[in-house]
N, C-alpha and C positions, 0 to 999 in steps of 0.2 A: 896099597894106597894109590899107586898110580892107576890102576888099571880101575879102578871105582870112579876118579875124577875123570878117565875116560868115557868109562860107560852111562856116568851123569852127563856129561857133554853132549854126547850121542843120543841121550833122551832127548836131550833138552833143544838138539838140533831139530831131532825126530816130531819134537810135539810141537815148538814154536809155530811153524805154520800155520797150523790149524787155527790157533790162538791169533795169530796175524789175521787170516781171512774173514773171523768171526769181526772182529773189531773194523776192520776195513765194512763189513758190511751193515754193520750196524751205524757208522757214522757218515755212511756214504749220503743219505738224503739229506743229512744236514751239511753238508759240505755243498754239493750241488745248490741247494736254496741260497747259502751263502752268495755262490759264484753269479747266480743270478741276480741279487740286490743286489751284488758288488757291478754286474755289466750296466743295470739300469737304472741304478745313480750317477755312476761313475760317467760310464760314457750314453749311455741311450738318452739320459734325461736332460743332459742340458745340453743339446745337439741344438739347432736350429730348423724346425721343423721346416718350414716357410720356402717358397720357391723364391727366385729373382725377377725383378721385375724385366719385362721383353725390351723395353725401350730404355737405352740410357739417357741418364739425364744430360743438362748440359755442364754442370757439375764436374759428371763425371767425365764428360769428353775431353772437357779441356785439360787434367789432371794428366802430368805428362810423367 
């Protein structure tokens, strides 16, 4: 008995990876696309694109 729940364990070690790599690859492109909506909503999109203006105003000078 023992020595069966062994040698199942041992399989199961043995073949797991395989089964890991497959699935890692296969879910890899949709994972990527994700991370890229996630950068270009999240942060890319609603950044400020716009430069500052060269002269400040007087607004802002006085503004202590």
């Amino acid at each position: 008995m023992t020595s069966t729940v062994v040698g199942v364990t041992l399989t199961t070690a043995a073949v797991a990876p395989t089964y890991i790599s497959q699935a890692i690859k296969h879910t890899e492109p949709q994972v990527r696309q994700g991370f890229q909506s996630l950068l270009k909503s999240g942060f890319g999109g609603s950044c400020y694109r716009g430069g500052f203006p060269l002269q400040m105003s007087k607004q802002e000078a006085t503004v202590d």
